[in-house]
Backbone as CSV, one residue per row, in Angstrom:
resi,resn,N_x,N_y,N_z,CA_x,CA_y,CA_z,C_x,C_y,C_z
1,UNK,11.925,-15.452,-5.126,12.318,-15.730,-6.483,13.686,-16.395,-6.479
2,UNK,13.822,-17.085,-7.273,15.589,-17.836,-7.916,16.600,-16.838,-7.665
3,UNK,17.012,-17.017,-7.112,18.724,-15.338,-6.970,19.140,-15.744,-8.473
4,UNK,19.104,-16.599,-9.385,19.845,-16.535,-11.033,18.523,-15.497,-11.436
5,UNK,16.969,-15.366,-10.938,16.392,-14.238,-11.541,16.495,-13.178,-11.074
6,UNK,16.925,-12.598,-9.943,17.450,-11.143,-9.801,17.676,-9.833,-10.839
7,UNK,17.075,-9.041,-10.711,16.915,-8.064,-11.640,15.473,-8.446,-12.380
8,UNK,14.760,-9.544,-12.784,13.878,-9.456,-13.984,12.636,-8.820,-12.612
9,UNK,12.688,-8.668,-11.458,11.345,-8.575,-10.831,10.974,-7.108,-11.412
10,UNK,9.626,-6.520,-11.930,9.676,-5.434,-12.534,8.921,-4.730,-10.712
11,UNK,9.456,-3.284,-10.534,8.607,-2.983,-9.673,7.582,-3.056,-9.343
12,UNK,6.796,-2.971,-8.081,5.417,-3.402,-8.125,4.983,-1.419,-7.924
13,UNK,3.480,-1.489,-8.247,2.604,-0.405,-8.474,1.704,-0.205,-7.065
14,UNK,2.479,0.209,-6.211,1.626,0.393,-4.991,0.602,1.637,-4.720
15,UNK,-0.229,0.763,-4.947,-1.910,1.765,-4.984,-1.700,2.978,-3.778
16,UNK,-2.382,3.862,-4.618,-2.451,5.138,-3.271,-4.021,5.186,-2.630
17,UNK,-3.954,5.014,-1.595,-5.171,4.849,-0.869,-5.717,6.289,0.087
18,UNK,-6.905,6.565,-0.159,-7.220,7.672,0.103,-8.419,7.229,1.683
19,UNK,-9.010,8.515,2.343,-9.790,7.620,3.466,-10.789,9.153,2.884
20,UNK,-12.577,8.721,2.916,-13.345,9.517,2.285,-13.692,10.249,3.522
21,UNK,-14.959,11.050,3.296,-15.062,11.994,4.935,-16.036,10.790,5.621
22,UNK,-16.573,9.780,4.784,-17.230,8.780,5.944,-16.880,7.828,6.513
23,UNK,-14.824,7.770,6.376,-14.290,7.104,6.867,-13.767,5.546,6.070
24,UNK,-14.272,5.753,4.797,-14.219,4.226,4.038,-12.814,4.542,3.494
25,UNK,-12.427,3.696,2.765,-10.985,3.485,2.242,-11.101,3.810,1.317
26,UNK,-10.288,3.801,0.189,-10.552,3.821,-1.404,-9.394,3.794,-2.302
27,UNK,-8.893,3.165,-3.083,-8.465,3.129,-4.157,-8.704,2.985,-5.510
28,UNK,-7.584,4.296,-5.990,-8.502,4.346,-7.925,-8.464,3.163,-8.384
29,UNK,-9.502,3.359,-8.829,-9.574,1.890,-9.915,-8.522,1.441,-10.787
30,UNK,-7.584,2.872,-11.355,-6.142,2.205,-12.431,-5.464,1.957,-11.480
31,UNK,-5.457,2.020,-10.010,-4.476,1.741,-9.552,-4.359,0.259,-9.588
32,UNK,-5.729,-0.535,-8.983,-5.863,-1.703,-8.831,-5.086,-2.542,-10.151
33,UNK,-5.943,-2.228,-10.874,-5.682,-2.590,-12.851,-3.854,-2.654,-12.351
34,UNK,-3.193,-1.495,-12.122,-1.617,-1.643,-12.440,-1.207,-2.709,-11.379
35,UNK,-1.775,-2.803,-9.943,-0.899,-3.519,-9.071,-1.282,-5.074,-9.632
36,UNK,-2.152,-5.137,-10.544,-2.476,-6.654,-10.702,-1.621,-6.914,-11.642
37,UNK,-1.450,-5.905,-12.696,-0.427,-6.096,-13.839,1.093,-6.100,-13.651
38,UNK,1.294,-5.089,-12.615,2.796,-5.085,-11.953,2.855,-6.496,-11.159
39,UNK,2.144,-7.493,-10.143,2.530,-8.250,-9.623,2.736,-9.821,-11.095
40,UNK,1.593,-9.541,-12.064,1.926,-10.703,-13.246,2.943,-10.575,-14.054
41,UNK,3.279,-9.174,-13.952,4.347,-8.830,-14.925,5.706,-9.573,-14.203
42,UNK,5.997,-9.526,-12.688,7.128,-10.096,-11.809,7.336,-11.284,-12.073
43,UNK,5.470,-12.200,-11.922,5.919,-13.310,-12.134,6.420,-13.670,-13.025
44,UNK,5.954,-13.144,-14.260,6.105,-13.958,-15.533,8.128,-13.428,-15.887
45,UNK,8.481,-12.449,-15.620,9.800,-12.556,-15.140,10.501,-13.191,-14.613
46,UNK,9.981,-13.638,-13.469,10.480,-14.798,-13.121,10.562,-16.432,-13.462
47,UNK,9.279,-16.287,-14.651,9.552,-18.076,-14.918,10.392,-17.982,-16.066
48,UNK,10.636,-16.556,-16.563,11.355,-16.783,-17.699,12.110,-17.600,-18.344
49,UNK,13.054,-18.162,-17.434,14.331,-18.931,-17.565,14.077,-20.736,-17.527
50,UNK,12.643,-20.917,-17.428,12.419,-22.145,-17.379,12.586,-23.145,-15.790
51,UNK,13.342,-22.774,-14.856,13.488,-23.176,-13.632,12.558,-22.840,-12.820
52,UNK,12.050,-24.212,-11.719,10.892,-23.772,-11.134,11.187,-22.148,-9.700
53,UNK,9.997,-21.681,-9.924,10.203,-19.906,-9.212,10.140,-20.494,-7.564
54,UNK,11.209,-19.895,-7.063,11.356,-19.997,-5.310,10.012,-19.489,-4.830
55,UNK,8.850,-19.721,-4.347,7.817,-18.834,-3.673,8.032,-18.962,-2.678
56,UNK,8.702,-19.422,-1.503,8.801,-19.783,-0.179,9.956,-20.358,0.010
57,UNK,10.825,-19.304,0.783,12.505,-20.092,1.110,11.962,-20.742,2.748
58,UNK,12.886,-21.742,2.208,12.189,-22.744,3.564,11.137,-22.533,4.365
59,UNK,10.654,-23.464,3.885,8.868,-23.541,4.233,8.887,-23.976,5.701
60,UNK,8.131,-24.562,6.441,7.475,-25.113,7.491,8.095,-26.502,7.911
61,UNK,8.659,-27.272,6.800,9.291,-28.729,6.846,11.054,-28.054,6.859
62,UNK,11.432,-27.034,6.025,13.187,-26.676,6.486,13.238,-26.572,4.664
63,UNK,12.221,-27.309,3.764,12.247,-26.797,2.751,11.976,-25.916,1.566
64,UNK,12.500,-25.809,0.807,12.201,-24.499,-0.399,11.021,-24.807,-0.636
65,UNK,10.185,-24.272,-1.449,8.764,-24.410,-2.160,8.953,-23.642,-3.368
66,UNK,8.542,-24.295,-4.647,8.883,-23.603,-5.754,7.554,-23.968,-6.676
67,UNK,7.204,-23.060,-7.996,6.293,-23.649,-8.284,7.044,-23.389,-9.942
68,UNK,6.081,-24.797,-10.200,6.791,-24.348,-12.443,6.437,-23.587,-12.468
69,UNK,7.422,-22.833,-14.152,7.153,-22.062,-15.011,5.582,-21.367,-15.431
70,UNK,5.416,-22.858,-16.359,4.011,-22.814,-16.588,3.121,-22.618,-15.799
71,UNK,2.974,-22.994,-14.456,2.055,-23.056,-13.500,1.959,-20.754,-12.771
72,UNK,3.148,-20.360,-13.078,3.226,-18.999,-12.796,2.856,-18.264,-13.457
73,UNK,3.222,-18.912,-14.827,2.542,-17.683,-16.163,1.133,-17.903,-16.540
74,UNK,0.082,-19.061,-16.099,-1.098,-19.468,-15.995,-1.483,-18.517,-15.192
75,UNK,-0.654,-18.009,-13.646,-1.512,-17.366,-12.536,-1.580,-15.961,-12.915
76,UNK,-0.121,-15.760,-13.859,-0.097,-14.701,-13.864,-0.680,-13.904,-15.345
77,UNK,-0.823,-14.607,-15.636,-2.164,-14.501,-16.647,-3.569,-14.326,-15.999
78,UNK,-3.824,-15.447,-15.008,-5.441,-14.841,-14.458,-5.092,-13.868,-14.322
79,UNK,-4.171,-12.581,-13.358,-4.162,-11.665,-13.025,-4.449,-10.791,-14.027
80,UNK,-3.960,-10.784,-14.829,-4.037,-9.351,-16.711,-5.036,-10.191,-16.894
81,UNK,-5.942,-11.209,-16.399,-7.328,-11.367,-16.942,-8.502,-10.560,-16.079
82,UNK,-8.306,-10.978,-14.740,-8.434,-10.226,-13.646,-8.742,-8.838,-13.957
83,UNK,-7.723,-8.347,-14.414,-6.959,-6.531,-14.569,-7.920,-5.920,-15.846
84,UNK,-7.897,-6.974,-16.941,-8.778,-6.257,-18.178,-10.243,-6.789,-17.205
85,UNK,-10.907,-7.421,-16.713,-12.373,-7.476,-16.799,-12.520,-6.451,-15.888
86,UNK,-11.780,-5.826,-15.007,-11.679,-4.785,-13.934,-12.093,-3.284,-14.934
87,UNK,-11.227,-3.177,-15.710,-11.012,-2.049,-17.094,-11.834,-2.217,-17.770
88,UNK,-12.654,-3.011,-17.845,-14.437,-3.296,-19.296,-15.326,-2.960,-17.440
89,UNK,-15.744,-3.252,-16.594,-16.117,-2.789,-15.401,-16.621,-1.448,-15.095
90,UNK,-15.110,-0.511,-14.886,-14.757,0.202,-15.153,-15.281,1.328,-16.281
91,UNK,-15.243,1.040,-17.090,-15.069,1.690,-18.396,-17.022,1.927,-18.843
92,UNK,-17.373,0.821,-17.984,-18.797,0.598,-18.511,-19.408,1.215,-17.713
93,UNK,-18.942,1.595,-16.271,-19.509,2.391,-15.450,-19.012,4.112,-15.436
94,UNK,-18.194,4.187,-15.962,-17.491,5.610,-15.846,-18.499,5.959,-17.448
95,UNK,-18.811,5.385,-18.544,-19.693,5.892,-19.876,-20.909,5.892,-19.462
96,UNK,-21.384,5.082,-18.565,-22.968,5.191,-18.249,-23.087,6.357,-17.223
97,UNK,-21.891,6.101,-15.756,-22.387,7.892,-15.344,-22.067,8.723,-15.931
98,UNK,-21.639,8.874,-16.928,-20.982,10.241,-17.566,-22.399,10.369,-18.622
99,UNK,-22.849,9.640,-19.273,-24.466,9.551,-20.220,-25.335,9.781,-19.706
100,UNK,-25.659,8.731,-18.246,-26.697,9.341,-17.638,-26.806,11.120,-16.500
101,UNK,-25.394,11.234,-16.531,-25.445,12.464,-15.424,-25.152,14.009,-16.683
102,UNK,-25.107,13.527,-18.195,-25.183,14.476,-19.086,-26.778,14.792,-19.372
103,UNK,-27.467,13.369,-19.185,-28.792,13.760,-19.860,-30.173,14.024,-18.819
104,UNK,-29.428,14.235,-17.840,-29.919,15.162,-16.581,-30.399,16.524,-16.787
């Protein structure tokens, strides 16, 4: 990020990951939802100020890489788009097992 944006990065939401007894991974589903919202929430902090956002201090050539404003709050928008279709997902599967495992 820009060192003039320092301070706006909001913390990020680092998922707690569990391992099941058959060995698979797992993370809650709000967790996902927050780390997508905590990483759009950074960006969009960061384009705040209108100057393009540092994503890469000297790249591969010796130079910065920055991307616009607009172009960050677009991505970081898919993400809280991302995050709600995750939460309708979600939401549609947690009412149907809870309906179908009541009318059992």
């Amino acid at each position: 990020m820009d060192p003039r944006g320092e301070g706006n990065e909001a913390r990020l939401a680092a998922p707690e990951v569990s391992v099941e007894p058959d060995g698979r991974l797992t993370v809650p589903a709000d967790h996902v939802t927050a780390l997508l919202r905590s990483i759009a929430r950074t960006w969009k902090a960061g384009a705040r100020d209108g100057v393009p956002v540092l994503v890469v201090e000297e790249g591969a050539d010796g130079t910065d890489v920055g991307l616009e404003p607009l172009t960050v709050r677009s991505l970081a928008g898919a993400l809280d788009n991302i995050a709600n279709q995750l939460d309708v997902q979600y939401i549609h599967i947690t009412t149907h097992t809870r309906t179908s495992t009541s009318t059992d």
